[in-house]
PDB file of N, CA, C and O in Angstrom:
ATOM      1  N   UNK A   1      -0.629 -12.814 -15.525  1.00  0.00           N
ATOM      2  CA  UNK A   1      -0.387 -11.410 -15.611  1.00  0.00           C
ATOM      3  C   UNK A   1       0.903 -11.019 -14.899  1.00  0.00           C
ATOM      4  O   UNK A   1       1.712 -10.175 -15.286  1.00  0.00           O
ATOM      5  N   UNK A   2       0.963 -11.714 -13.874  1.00  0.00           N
ATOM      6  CA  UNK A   2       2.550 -11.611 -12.940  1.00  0.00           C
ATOM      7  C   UNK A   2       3.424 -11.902 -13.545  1.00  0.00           C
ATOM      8  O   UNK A   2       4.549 -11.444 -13.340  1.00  0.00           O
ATOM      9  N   UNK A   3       3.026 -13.098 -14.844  1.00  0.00           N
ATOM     10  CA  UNK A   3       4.203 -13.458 -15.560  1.00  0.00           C
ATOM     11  C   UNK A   3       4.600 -12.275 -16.427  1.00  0.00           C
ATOM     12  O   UNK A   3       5.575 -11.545 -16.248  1.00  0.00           O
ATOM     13  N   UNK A   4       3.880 -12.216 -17.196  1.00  0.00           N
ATOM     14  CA  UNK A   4       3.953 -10.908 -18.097  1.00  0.00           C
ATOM     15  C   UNK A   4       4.506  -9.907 -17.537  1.00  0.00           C
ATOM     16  O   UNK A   4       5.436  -9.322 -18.093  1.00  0.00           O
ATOM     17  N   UNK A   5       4.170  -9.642 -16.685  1.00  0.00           N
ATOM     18  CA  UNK A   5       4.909  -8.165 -16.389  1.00  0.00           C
ATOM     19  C   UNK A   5       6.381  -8.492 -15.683  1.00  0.00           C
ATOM     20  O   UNK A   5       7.287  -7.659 -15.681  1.00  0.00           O
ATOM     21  N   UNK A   6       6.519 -10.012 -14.993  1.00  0.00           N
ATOM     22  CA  UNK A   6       8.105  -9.843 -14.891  1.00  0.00           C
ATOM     23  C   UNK A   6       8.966 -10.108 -15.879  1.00  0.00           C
ATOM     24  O   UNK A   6      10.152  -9.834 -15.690  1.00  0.00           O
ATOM     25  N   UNK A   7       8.521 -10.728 -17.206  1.00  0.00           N
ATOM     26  CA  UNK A   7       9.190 -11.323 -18.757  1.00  0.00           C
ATOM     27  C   UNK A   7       9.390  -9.597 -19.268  1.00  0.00           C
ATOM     28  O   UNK A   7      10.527  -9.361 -19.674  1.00  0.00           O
ATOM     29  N   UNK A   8       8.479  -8.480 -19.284  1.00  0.00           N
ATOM     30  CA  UNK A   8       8.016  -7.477 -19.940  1.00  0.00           C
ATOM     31  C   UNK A   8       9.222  -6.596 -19.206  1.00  0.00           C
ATOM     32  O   UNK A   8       9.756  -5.672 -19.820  1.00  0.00           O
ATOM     33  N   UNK A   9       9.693  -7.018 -17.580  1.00  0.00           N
ATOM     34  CA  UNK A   9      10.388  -5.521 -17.105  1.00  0.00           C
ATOM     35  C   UNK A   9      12.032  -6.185 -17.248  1.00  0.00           C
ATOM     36  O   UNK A   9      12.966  -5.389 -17.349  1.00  0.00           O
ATOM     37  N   UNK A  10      12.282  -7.611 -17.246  1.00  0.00           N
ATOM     38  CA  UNK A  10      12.960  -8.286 -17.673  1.00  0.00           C
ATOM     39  C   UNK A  10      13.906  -7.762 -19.187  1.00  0.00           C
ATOM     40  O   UNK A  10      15.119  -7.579 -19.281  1.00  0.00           O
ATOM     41  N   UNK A  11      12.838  -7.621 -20.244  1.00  0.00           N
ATOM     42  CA  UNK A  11      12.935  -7.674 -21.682  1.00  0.00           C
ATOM     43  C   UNK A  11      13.243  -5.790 -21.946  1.00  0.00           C
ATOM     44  O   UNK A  11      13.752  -5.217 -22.909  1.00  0.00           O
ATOM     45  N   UNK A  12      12.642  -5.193 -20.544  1.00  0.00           N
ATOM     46  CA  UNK A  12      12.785  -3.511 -20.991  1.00  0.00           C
ATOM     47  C   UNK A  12      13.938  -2.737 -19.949  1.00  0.00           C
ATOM     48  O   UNK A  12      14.089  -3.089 -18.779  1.00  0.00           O
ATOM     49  N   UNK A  13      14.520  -1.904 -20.432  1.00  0.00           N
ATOM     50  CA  UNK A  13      16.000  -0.955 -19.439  1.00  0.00           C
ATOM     51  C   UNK A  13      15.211  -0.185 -18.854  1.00  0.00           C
ATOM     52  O   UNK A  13      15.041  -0.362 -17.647  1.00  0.00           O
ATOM     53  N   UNK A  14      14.571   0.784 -19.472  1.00  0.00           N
ATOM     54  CA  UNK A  14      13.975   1.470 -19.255  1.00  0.00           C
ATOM     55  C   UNK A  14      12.302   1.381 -18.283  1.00  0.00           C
ATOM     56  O   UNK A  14      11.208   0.939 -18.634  1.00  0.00           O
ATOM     57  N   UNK A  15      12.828   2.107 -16.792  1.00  0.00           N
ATOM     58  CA  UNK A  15      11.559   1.986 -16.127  1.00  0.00           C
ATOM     59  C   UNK A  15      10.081   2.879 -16.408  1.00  0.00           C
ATOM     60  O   UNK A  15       9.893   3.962 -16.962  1.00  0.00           O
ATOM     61  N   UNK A  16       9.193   1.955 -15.796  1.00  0.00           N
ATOM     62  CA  UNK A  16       8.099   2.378 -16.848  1.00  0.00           C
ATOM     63  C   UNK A  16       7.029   2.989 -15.586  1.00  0.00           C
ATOM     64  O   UNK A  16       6.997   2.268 -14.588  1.00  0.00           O
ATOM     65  N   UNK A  17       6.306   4.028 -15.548  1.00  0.00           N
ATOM     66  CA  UNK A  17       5.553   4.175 -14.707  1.00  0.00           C
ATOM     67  C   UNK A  17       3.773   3.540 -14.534  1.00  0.00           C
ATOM     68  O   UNK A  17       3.381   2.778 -15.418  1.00  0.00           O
ATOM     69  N   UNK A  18       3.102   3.794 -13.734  1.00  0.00           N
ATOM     70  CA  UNK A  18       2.021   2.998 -14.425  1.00  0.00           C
ATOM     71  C   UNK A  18       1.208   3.564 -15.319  1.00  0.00           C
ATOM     72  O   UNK A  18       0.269   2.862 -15.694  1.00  0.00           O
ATOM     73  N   UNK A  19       1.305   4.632 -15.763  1.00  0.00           N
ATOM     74  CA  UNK A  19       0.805   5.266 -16.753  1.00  0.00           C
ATOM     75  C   UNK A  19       1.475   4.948 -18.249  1.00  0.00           C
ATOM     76  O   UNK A  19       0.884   5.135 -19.312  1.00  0.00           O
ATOM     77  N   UNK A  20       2.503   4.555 -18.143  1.00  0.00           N
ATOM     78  CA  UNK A  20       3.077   3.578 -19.628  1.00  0.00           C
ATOM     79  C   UNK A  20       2.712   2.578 -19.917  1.00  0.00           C
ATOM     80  O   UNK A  20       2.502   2.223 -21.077  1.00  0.00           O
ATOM     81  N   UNK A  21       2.484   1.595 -18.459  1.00  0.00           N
ATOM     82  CA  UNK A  21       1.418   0.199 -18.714  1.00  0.00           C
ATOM     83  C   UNK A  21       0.857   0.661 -18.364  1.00  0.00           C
ATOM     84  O   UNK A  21       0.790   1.428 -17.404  1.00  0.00           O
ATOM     85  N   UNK A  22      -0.512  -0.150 -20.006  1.00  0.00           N
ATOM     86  CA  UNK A  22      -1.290  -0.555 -19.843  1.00  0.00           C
ATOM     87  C   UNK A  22      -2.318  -0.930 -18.589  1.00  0.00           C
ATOM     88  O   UNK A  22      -3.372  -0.500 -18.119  1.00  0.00           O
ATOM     89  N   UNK A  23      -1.295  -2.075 -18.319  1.00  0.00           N
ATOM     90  CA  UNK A  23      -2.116  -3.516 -17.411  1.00  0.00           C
ATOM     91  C   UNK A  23      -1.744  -2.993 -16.066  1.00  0.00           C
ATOM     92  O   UNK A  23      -2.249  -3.838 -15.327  1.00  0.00           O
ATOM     93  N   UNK A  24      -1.204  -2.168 -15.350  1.00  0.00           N
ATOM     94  CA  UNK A  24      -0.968  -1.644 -14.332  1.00  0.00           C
ATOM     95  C   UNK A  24      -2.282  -0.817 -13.897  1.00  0.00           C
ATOM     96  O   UNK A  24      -3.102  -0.299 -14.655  1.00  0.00           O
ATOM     97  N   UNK A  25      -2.277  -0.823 -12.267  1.00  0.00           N
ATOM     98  CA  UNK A  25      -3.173   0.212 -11.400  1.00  0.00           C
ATOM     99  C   UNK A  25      -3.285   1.346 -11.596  1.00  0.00           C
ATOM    100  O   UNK A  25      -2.208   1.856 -11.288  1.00  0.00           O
ATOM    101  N   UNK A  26      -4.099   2.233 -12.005  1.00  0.00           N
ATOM    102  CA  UNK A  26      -4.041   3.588 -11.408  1.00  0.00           C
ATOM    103  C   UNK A  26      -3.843   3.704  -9.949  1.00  0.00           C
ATOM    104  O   UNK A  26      -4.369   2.746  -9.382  1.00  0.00           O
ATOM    105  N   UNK A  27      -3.267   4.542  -9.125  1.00  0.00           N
ATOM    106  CA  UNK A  27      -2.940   4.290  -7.740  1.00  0.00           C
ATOM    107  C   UNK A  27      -4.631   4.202  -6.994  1.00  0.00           C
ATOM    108  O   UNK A  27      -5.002   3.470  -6.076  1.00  0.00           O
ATOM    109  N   UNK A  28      -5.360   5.145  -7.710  1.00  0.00           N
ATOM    110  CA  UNK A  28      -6.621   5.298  -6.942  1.00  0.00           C
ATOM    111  C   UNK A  28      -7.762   4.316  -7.068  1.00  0.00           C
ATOM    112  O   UNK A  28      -8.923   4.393  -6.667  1.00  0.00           O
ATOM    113  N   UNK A  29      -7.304   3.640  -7.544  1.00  0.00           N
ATOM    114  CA  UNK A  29      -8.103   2.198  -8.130  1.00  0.00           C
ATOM    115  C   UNK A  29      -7.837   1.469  -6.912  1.00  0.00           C
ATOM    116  O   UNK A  29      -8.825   1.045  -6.313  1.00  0.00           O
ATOM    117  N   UNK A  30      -6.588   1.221  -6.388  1.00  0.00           N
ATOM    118  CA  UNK A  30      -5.613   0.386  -5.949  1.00  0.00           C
ATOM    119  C   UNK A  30      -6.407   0.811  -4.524  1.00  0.00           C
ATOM    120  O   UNK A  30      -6.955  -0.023  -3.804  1.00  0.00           O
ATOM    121  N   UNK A  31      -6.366   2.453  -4.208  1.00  0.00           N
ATOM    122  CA  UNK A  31      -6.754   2.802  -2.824  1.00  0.00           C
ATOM    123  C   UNK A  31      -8.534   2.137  -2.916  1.00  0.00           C
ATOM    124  O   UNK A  31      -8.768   1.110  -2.280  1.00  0.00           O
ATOM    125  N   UNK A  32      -9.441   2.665  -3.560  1.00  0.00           N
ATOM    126  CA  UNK A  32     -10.847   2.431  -3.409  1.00  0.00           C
ATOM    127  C   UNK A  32     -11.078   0.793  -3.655  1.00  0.00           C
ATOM    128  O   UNK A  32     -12.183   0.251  -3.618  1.00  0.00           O
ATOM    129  N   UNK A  33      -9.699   0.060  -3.936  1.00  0.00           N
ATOM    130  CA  UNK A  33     -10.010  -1.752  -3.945  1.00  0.00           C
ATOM    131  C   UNK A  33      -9.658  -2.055  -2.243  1.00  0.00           C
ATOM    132  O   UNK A  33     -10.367  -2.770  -1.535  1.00  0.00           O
ATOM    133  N   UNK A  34      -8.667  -1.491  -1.872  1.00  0.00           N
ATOM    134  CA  UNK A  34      -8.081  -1.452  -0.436  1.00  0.00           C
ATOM    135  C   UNK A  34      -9.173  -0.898   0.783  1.00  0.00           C
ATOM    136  O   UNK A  34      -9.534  -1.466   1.813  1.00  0.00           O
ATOM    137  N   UNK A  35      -9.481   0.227   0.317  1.00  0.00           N
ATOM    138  CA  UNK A  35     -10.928   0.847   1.304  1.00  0.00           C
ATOM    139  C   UNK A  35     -11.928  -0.315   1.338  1.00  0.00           C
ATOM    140  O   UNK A  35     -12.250  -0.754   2.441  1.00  0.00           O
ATOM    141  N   UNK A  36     -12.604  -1.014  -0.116  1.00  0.00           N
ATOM    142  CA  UNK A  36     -13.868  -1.457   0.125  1.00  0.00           C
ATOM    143  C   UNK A  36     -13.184  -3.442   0.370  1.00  0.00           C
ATOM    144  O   UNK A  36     -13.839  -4.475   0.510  1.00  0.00           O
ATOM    145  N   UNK A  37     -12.186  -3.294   0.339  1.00  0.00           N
ATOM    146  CA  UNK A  37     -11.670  -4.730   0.836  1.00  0.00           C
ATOM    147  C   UNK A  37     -11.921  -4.578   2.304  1.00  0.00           C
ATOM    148  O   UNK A  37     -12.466  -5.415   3.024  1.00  0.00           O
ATOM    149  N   UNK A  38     -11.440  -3.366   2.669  1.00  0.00           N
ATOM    150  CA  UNK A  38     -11.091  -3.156   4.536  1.00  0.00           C
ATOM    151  C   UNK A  38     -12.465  -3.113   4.920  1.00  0.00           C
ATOM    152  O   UNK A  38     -12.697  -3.676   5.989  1.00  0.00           O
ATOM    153  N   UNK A  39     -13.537  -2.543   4.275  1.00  0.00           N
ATOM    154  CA  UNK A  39     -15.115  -2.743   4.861  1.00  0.00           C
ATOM    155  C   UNK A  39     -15.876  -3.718   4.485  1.00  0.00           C
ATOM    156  O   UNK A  39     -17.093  -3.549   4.554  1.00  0.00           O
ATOM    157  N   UNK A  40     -15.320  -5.028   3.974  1.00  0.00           N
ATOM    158  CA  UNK A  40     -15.845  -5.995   3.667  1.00  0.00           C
ATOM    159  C   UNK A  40     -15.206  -7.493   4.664  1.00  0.00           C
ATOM    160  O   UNK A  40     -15.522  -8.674   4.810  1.00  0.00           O
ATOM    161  N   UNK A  41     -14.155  -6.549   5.170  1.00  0.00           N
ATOM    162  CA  UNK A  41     -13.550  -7.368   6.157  1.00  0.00           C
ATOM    163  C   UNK A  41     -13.940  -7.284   7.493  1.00  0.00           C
ATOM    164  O   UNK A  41     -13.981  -8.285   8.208  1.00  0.00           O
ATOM    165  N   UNK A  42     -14.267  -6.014   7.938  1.00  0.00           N
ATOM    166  CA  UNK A  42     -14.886  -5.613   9.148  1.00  0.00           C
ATOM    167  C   UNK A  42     -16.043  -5.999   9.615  1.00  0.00           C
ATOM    168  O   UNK A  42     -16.469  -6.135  10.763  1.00  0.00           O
ATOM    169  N   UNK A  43     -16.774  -6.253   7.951  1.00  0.00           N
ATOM    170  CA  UNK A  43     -18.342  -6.206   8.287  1.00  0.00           C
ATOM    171  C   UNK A  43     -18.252  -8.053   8.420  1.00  0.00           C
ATOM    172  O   UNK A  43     -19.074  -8.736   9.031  1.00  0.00           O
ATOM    173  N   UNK A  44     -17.286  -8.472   7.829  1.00  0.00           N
ATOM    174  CA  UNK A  44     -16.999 -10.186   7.946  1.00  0.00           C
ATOM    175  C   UNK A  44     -16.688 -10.372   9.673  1.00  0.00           C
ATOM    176  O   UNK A  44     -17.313 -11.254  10.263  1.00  0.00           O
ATOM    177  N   UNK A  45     -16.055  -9.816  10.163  1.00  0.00           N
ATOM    178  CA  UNK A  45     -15.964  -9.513  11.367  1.00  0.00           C
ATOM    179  C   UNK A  45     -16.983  -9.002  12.615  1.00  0.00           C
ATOM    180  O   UNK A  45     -17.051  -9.454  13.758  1.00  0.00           O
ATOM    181  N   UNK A  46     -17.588  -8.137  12.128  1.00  0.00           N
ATOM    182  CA  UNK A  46     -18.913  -7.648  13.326  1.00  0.00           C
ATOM    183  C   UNK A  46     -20.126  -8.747  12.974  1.00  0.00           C
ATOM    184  O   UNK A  46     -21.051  -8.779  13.786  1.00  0.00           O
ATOM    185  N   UNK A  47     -20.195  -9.701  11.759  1.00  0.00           N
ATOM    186  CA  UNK A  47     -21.496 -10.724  11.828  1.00  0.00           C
ATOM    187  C   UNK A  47     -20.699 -12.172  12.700  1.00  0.00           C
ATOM    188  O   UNK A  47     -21.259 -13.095  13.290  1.00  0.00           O
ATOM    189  N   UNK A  48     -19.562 -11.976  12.543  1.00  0.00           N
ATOM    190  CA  UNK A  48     -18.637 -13.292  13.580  1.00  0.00           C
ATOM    191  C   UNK A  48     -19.054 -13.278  14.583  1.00  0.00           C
ATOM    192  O   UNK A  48     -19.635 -14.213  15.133  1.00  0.00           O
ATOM    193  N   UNK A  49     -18.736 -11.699  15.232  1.00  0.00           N
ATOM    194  CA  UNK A  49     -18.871 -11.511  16.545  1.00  0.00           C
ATOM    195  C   UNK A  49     -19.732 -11.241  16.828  1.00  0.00           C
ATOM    196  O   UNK A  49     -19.789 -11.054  18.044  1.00  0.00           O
ATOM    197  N   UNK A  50     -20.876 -11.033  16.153  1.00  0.00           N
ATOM    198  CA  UNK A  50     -22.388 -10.993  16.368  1.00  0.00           C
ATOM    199  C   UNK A  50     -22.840 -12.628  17.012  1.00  0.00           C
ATOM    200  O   UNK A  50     -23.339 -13.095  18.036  1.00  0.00           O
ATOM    201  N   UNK A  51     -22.369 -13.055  15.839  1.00  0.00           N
ATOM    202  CA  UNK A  51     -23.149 -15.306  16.153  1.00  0.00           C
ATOM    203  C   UNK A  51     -22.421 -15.476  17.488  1.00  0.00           C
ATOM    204  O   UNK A  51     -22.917 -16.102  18.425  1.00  0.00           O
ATOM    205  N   UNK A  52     -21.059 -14.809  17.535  1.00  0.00           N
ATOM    206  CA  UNK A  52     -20.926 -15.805  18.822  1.00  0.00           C
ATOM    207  C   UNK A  52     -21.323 -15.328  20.097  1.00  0.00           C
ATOM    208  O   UNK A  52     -21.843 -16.105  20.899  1.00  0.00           O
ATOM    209  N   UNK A  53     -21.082 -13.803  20.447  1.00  0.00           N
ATOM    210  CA  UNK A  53     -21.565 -12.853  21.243  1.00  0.00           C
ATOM    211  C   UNK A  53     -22.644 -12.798  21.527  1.00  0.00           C
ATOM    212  O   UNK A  53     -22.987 -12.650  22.700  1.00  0.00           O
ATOM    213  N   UNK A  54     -23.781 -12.938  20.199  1.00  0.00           N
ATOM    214  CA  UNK A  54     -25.403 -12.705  20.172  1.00  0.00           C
ATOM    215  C   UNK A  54     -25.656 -11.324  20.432  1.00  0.00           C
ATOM    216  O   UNK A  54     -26.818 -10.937  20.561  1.00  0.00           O
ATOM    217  N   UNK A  55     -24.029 -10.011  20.583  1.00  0.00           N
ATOM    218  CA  UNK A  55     -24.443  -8.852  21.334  1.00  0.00           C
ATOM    219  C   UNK A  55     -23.923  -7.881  20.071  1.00  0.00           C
ATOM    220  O   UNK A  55     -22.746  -7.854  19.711  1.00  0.00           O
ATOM    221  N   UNK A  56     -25.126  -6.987  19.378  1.00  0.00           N
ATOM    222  CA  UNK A  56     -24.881  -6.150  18.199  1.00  0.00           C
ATOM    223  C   UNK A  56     -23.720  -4.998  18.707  1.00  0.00           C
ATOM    224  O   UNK A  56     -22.743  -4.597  18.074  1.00  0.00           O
ATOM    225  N   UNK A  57     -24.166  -4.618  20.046  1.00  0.00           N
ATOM    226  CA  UNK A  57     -22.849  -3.710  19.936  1.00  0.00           C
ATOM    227  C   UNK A  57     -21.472  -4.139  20.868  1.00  0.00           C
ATOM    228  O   UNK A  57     -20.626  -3.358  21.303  1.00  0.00           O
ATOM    229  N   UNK A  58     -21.506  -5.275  20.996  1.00  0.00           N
ATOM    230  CA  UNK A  58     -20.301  -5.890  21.533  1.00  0.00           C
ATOM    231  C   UNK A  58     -19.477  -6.156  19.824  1.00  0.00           C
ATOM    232  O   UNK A  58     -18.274  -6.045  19.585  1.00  0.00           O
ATOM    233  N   UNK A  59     -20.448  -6.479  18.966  1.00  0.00           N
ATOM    234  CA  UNK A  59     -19.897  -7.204  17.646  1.00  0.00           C
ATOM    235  C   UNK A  59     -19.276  -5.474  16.859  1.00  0.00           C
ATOM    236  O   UNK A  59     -18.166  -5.174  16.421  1.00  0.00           O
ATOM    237  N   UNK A  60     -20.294  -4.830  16.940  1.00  0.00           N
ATOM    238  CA  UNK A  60     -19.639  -3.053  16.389  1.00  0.00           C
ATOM    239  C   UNK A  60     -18.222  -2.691  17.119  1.00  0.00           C
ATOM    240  O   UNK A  60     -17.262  -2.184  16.539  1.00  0.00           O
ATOM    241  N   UNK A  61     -18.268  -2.997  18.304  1.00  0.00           N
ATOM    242  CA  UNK A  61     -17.333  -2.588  18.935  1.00  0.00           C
ATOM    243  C   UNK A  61     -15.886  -3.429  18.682  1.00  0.00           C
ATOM    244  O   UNK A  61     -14.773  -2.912  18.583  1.00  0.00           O
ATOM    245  N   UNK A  62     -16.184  -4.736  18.613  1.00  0.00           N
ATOM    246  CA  UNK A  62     -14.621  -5.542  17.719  1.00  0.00           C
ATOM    247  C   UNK A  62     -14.528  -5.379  16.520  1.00  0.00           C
ATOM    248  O   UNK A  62     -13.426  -5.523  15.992  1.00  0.00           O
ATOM    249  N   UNK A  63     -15.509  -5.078  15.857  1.00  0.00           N
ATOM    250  CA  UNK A  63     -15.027  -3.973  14.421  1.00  0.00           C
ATOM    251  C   UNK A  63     -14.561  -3.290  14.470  1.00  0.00           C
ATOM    252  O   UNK A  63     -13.353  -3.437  14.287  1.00  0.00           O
ATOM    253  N   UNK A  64     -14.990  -2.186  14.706  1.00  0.00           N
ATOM    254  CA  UNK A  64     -14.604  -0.887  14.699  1.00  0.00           C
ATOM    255  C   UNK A  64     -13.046  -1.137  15.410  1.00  0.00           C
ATOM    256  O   UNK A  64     -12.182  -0.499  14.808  1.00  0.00           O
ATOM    257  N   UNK A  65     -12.611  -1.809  16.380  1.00  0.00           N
ATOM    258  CA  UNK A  65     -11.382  -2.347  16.693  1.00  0.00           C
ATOM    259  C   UNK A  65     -10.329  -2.646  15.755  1.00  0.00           C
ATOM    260  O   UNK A  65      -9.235  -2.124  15.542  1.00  0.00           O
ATOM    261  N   UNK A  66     -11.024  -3.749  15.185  1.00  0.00           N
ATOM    262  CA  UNK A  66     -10.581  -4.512  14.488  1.00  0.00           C
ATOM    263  C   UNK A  66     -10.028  -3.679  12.712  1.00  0.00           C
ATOM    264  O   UNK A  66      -9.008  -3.752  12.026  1.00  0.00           O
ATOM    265  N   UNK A  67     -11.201  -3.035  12.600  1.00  0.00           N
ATOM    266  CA  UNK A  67     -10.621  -1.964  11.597  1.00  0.00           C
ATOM    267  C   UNK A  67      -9.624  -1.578  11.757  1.00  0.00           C
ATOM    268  O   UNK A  67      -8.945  -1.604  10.730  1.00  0.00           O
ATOM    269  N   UNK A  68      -8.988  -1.069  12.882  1.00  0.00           N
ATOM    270  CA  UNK A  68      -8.043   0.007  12.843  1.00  0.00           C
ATOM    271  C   UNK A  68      -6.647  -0.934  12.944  1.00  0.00           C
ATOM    272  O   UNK A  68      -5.571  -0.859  12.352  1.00  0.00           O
ATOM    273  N   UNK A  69      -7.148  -1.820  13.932  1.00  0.00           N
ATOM    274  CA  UNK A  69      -5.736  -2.557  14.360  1.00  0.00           C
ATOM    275  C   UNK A  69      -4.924  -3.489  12.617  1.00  0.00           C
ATOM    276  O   UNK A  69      -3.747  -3.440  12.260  1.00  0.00           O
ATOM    277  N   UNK A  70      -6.053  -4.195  11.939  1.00  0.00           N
ATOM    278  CA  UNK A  70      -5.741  -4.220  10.679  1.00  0.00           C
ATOM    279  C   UNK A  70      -5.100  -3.388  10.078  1.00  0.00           C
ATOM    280  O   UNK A  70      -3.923  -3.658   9.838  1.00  0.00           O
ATOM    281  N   UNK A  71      -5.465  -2.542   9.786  1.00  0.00           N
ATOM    282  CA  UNK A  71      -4.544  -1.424   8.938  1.00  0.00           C
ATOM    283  C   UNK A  71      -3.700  -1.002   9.497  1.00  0.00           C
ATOM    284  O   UNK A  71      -3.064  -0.361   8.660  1.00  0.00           O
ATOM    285  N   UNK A  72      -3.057  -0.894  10.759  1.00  0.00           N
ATOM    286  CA  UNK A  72      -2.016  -0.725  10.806  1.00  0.00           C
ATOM    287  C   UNK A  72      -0.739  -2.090  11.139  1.00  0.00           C
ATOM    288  O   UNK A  72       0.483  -2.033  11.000  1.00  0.00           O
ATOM    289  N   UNK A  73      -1.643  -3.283  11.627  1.00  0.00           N
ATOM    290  CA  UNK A  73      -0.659  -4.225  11.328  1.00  0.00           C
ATOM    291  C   UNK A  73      -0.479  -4.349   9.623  1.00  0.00           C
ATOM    292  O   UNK A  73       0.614  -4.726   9.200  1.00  0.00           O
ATOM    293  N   UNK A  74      -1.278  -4.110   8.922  1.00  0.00           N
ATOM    294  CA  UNK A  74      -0.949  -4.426   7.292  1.00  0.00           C
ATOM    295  C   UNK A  74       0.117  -3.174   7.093  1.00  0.00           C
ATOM    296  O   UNK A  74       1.135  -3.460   6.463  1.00  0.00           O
ATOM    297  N   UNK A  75      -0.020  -1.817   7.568  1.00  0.00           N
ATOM    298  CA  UNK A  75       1.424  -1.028   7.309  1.00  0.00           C
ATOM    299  C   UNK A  75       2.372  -1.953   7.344  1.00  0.00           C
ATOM    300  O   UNK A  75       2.883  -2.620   6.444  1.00  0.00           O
ATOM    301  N   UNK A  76       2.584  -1.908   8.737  1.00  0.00           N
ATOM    302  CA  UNK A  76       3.857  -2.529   9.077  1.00  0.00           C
ATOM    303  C   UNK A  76       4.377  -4.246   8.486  1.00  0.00           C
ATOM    304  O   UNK A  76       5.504  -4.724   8.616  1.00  0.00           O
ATOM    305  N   UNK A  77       3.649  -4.649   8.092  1.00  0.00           N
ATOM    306  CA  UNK A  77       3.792  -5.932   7.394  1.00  0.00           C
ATOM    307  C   UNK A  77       3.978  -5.047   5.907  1.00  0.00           C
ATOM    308  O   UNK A  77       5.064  -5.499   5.545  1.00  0.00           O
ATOM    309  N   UNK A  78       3.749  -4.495   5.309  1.00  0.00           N
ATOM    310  CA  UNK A  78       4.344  -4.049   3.828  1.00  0.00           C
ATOM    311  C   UNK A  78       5.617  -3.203   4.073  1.00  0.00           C
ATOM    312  O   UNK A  78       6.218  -2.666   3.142  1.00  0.00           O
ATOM    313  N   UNK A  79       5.841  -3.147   4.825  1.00  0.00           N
ATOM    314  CA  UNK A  79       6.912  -1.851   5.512  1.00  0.00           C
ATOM    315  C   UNK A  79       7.934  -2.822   5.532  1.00  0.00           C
ATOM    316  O   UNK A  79       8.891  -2.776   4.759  1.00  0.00           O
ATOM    317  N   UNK A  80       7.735  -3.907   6.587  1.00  0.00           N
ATOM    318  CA  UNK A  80       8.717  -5.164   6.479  1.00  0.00           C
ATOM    319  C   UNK A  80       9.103  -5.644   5.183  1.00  0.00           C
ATOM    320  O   UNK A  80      10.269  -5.707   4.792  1.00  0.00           O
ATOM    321  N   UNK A  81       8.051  -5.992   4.506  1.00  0.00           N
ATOM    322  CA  UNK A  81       8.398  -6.758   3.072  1.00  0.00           C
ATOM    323  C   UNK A  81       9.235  -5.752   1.960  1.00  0.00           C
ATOM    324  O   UNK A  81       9.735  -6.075   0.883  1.00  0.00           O
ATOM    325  N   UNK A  82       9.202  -4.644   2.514  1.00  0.00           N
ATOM    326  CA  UNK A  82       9.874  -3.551   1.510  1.00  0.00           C
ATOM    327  C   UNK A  82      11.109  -3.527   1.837  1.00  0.00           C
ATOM    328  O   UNK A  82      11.715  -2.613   1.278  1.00  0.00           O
ATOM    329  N   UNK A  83      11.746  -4.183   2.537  1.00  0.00           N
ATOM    330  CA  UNK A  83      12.594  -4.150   3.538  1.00  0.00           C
ATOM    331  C   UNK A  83      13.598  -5.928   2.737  1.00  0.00           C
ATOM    332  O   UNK A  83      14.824  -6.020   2.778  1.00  0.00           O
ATOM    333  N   UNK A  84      12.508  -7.263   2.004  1.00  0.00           N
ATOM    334  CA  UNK A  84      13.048  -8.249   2.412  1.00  0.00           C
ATOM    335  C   UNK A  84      13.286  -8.290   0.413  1.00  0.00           C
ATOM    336  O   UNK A  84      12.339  -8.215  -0.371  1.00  0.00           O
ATOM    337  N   UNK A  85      14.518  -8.400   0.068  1.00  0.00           N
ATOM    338  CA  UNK A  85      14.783  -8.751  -1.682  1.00  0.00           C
ATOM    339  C   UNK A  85      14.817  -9.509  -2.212  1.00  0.00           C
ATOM    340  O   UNK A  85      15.545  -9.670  -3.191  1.00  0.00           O
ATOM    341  N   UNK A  86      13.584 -10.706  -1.502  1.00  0.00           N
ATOM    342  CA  UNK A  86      13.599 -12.007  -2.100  1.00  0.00           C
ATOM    343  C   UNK A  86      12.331 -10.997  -3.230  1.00  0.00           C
ATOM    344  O   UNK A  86      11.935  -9.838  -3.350  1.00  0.00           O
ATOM    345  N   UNK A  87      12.093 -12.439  -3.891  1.00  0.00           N
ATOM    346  CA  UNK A  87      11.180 -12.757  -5.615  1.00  0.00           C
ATOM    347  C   UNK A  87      11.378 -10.570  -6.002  1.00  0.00           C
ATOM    348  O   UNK A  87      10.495  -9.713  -6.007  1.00  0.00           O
ATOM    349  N   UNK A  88      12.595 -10.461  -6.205  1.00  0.00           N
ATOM    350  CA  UNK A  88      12.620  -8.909  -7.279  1.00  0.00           C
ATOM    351  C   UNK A  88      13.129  -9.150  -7.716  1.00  0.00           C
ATOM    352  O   UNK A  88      13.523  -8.450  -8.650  1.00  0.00           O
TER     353      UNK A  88
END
């Protein structure tokens, strides 16, 4: 699909929004895959720190941490990459 769409923007002048493709995200798709990724990561996280801790709210508490500090190291790591013009 990565191929396709770099042969496809390659082959077209004209930029296309994602509402012209097809095979493209709606943005809000993109956010509610990102939300339930980020609470599937957390909760991967508070049963970690549950086994090793054995302590339920020691393990809530590096979640709930851990939530936040994620999302904002992932800003700043896309912030960077917006920044670097390799593979465009």
């Amino acid at each position: 699909m990565i191929a396709d769409q770099l042969i496809a923007n390659n082959n077209s002048t004209v930029s296309k929004s994602y509402k012209a493709d097809s095979r493209s995200e709606n943005p809000k798709r993109s956010i509610v895959k990102s939300i339930s990724w980020r609470f599937i990561g957390t909760l991967d996280t508070i049963i970690i720190s549950w086994l090793v801790t054995g302590t339920l709210s020691v393990a809530f508490s590096i979640g709930l941490v851990e939530l936040f500090t994620k999302m904002l190291l992932y800003f700043f790591h896309e912030r960077i990459w917006d920044r670097i013009n390799w593979g465009r």
